[in-house]
Structure formats: C-alpha cells, structure tokens
C-alpha positions in Angstrom: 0.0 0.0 0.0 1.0 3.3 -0.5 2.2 5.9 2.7 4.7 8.5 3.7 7.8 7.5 4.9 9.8 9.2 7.3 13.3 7.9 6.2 15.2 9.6 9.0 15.1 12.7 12.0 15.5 15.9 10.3 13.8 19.0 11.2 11.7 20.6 7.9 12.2 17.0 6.6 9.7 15.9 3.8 8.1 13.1 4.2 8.4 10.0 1.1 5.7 8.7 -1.0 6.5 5.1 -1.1 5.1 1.4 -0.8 5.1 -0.5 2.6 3.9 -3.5 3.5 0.0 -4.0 3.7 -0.9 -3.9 8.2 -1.0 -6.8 9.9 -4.1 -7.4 11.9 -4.1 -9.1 14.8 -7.4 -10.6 17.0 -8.2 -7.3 18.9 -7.5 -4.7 15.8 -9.9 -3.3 13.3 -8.2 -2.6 9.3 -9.5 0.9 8.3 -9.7 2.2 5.1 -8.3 5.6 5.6 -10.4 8.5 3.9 -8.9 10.9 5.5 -5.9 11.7 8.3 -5.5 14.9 10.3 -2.1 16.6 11.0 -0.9 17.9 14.2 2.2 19.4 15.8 2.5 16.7 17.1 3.6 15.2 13.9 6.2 17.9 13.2 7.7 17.7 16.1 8.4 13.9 16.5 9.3 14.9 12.1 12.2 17.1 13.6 13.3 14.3 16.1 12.0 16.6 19.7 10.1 13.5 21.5 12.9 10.3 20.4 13.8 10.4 24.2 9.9 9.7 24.9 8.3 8.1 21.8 11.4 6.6 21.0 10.4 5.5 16.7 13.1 3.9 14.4 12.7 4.9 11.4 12.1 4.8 8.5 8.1 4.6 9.9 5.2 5.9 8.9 3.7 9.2 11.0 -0.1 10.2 11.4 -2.0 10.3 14.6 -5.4 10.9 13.6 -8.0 9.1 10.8 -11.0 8.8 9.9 -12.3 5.6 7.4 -14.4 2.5 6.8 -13.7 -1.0 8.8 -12.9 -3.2 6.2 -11.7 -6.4 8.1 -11.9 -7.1 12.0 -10.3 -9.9 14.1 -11.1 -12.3 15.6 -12.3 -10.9 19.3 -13.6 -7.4 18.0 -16.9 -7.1 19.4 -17.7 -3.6 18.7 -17.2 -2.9 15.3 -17.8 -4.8 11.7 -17.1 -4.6 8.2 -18.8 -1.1 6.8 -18.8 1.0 10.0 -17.9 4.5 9.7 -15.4 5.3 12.4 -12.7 7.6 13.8 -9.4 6.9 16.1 -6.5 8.5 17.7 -4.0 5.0 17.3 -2.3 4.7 20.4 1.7 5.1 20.8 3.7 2.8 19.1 1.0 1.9 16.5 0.6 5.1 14.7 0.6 5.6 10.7 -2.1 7.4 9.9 -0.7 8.8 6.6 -1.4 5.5 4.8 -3.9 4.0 2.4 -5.1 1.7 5.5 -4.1 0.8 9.2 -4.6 -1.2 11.5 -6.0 -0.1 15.4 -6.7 -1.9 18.3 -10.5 -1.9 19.1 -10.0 0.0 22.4 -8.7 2.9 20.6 -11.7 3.3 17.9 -14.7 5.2 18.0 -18.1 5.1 15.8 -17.9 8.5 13.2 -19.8 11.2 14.0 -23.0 10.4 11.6 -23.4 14.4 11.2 -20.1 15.1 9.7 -17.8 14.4 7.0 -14.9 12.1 6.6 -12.4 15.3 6.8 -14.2 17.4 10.1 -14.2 13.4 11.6 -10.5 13.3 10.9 -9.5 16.2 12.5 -10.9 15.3 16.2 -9.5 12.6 17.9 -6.2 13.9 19.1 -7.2 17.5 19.9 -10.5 16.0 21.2 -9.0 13.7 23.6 -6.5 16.2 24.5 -9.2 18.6 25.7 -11.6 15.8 27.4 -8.5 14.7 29.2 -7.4 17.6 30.7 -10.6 19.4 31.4 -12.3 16.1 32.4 -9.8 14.1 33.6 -6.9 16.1 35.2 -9.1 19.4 35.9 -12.3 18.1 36.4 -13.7 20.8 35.8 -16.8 21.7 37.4 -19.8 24.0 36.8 -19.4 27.9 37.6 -15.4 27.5 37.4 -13.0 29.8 35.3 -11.1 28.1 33.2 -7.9 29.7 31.0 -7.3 28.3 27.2 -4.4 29.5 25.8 -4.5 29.3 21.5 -8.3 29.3 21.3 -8.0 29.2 17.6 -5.7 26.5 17.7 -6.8 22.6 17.2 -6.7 22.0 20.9 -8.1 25.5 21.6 -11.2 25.1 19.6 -12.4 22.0 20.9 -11.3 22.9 24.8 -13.6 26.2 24.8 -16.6 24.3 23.4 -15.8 21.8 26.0 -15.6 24.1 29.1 -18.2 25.7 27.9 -20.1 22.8 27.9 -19.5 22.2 31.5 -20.6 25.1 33.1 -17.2 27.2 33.3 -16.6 30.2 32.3 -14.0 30.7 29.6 -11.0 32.6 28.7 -9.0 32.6 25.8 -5.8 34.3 24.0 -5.7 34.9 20.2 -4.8 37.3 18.3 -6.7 40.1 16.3 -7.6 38.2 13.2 -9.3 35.2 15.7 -10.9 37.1 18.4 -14.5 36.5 16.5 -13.7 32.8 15.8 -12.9 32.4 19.4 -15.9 34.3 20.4 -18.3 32.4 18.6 -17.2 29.2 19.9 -17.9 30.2 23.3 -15.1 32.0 24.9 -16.9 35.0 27.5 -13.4 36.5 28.0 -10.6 37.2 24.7 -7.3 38.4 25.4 -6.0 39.7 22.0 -2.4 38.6 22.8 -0.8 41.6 19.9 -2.1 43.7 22.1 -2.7 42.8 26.0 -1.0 41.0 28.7 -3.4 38.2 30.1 -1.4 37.8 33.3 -2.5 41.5 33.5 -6.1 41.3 32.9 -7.3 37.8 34.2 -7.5 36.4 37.7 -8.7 34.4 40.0 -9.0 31.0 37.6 -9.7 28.0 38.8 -7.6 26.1 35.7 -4.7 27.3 33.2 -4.3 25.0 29.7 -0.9 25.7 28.5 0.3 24.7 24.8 2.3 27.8 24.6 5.9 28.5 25.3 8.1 27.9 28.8 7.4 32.1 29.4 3.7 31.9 28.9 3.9 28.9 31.1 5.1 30.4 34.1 3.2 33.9 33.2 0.0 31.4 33.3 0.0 31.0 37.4 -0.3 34.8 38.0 -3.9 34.4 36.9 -5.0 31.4 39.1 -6.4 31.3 42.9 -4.9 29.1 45.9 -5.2 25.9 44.9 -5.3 26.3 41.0 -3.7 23.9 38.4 -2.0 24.6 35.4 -1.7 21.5 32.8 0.3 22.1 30.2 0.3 20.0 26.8 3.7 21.7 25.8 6.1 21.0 28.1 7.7 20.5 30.1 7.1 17.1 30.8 6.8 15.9 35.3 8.6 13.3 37.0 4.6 11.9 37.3 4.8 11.6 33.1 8.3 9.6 33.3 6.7 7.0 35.5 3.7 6.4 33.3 5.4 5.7 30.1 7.8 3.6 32.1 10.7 5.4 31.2 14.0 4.9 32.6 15.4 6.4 35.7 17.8 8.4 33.8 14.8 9.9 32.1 12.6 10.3 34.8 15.3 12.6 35.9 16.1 14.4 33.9 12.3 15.4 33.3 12.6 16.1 37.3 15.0 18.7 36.2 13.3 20.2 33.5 10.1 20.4 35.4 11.8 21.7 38.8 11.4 25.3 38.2 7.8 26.1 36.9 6.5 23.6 39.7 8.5 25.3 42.9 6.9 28.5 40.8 3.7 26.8 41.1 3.9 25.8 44.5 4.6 29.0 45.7 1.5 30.4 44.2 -0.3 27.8 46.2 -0.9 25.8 42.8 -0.1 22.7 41.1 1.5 21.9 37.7 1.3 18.9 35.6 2.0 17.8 32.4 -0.3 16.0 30.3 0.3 13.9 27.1 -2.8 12.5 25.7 -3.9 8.4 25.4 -5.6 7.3 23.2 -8.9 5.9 24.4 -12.0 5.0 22.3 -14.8 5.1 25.3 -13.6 9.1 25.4 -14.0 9.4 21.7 -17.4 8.1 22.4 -18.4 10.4 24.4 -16.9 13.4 22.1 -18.9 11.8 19.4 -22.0 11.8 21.3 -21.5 15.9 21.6 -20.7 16.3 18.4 -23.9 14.4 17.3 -25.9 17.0 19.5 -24.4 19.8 18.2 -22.5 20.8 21.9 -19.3 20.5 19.8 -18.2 21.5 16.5 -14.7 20.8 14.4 -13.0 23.6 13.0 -11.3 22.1 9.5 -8.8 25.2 8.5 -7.4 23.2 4.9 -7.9 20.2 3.3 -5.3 19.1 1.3 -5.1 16.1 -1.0 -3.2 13.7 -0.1 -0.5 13.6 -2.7 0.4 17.0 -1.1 0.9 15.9 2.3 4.3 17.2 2.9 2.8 20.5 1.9 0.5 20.7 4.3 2.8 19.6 7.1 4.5 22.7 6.1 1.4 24.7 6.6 1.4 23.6 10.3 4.9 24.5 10.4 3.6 28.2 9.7 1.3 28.7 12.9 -1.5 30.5 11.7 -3.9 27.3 11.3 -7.3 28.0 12.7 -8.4 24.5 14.5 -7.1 21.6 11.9 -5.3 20.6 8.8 -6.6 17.5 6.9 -5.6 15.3 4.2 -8.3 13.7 2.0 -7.3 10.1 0.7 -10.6 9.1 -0.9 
C-alpha cells in the first residue's frame, strides 16, 4: 500500500511517497480504510526528532495520529465494530501511521464517526478532542461555575477545549490574536485576550484552571492568573517526574524530566498551585463520548485546509507556519 515515509530525523524533513507493506491485523484490531488523516504538531515535532527520548520511533516509519475511514476487516475478538462502520481513532503510541492508504487499530482505541459530519471534520478530532476531554475532564475536572484559562483558542486544541468548558458550566477565557478574536468568540469563549495587544497575566485572575500549549514564558506567566489551589496543565512541556513513570521510562529519564520540570513547579507551589503535564492516550470510550457531543451539536470541528493527499508534505509545512485555525486534513478518498 501506498504511505509517507519518514526515512530519517530531520527537522523541515519531507516526508516519502512510497510502498510498505499491507498492516498486519491481529485478534483485537480493526483494518481501516483511511479516507482521511488529520495533521498535528504533534507530527512535526516527533518529524524534527523533539520526542525520540519519549516516543522513542526507528525509522524509517510511517507518521499520522489521527484518521477517519471504513472497517474493512476485524479480528477475531472485535466485538464492537464490523465490516462497513464509519469510524474515527487516535492509534495509540507505538501503533501510529495514519498517513497511509489503511491501518490497523486496536478496538479500544476506535470510536463510531460522527454520523453528522464528514470524513475530513471526523479526521481532524481525535487527538485534539482527547486532549481537551482529558485535561478538562480528567486532570481538571472541571466543574460547573469554574473559570477556566485556554491559551491558543483558535488552535486545534483550543477550539475544541472552549466548546468543552463551555459545555460544562465554566466560564472561559481565551488568548488569540486580532484576526481570531470572532472565531474564538463564537465558539464560546466570555473572555478574549488579544495577545498583539494585551497581557493576560494583567487582565485575568482568579482561575480555577490554566491550559498551556504555549511557550516555557507563557507557562510560568500562566500561574499569575490562578487562585490558591489552581492547576496549570500544560500539553507543551515541560514534561513531570509523574509523566516519566507512566510511560515507564528509565530512571535516567525520569530525571532528567525532574529537572526540567523543577522550576515552573516550585513556581507553582509557591503560588499555592499545582502543575502537571499532560500527554494524551488514546482511548475509544472518550471518543465516544466526544462523538456523542458532536452528534448533539454541543461541539463543532474547525477544519482550516484540506489538502489532497498527494500533497501531504505541503500541508505539514502549513502547520509548520502557525497560523492554522483548529485543523489541517488530508483527503485520501
């Protein structure tokens, strides 16, 4: 089958057209036709060779984190899904290859497709969805009347995390800048900080929680706006010692990210706050439940370009520009 190789580490990198072998499906996966794959950071960033210590690929591999498609074979103890279902999936670690004519996923990670939207809005969720159900659910739980602080609204994360907050009652704050203060707006956000112009950590306070997928300053600028007893989760870095013991990595890692982590979490502690790092799972129950909002119109996808797929490697150098609004896609079939 046809996919795009990552032949080696290289930052700016293209990525090669070329044939690999057809997915091997074992008893618990699900073979998906891929009609479309979404494109993250995420993908440039383990492209330029920035998460080897972590996600530690050989390459040549194929990248891609998020798909959308049609089942086309199942093993033999999937339950859930069969031959013909429309469906979505964030592949977990070690399994991904999303830019590919088909893949194979493990059942847990899948989800049923949104019936309400297409191929390339489905695409575009599962990563930035799961990102934003697991820190505002999961790590923040995040309650009813609370403030929360979304840093990037127009950003993939960003525009699914405000609808989400939104969704659960909190109030919501946002940073973008002038051209996106509408986009965020509209979404949900109550409070925009036009970042060109203001200083959040100047006009917001007393917040409950802080998403971070900004840079180490606006990291540590971020606790100035929460109370006693705030957290601030950031998706950017820098990774905690708590992250190091669940991917299991070594103790020479584990220390390291202890050092990297030691100054913006004494900062936090003496703002009476916490800090933690979060780096998304993939988890098909939680895609279930996104789906399930989507369906009901709580949540929307923001698709910024679809881009066939022959011209991939073009679109992975639009997200290398930063001024995507929510998602870049790639359309297979």
């Amino acid at each position: 089958m046809k996919a795009y190789i990552l032949d080696a580490y290289r930052k700016g990198a293209a990525l090669r057209l070329g044939d690999v072998p057809d997915p091997v499906v074992g008893p618990d996966d699900v073979l998906i036709e891929i009609h479309a794959a979404g494109l993250n950071p995420l993908d440039t960033k383990i492209r330029n060779g920035e998460f080897k210590p972590i996600l530690p690929y050989k390459p040549p591999f194929v990248l891609g984190h998020d798909l959308a498609g049609i089942v086309t074979r199942v093993g033999d103890n999937v339950k859930r899904f069969k031959v013909g279902d429309a469906v979505y999936t964030r592949p977990r670690d070690g399994r991904i290859g999303a830019f590919a004519e088909y893949l194979a996923v493990n059942e847990a990670d899948v989800a049923r497709k949104p019936a309400n939207i297409s191929m390339e809005e489905a695409a575009s969720v599962p990563l930035v969805g799961l990102t934003a159900w697991q820190v505002l659910v999961d790590r923040a739980k995040v309650k009813r009347g609370q403030k929360v602080l979304i840093h990037a609204g127009s950003g993939g994360v960003g525009t699914l995390a405000i609808q989400l907050a939104r969704h659960l009652g909190a109030h919501v704050a946002t940073t973008a800048g002038t051209s996106n203060l509408g986009l965020v707006r509209d979404l949900g956000a109550e409070t925009v900080v036009d970042y060109k112009s203001q200083d959040f950590s100047e006009t917001l306070s007393g917040y409950d929680v802080a998403l971070n997928s900004l840079d180490g300053k606006t990291l540590a600028k971020s606790l100035k706006v929460l109370k006693p007893g705030g957290k601030l989760i950031s998706i950017s870095g820098p990774p905690d010692p708590a992250f190091g013991v669940e991917q299991g990595l070594n103790w020479v890692i584990r220390q390291l990210l202890r050092l990297l982590s030691m100054s913006i979490r004494r900062k936090a502690k003496r703002q009476r706050a916490s800090y933690s790092f979060l780096f998304m799972r993939a988890n098909g129950k939680q895609l279930d439940e996104i789906t399930t909002l989507i369906e009901n119109g709580v949540i929307r996808p923001i698709v910024d370009r679809v881009f066939p797929f022959e011209k991939l490697n073009e679109a992975l150098d639009y997200i290398d520009t930063g001024r995507v609004k929510g998602k870049v896609v790639v359309k297979l079939r």
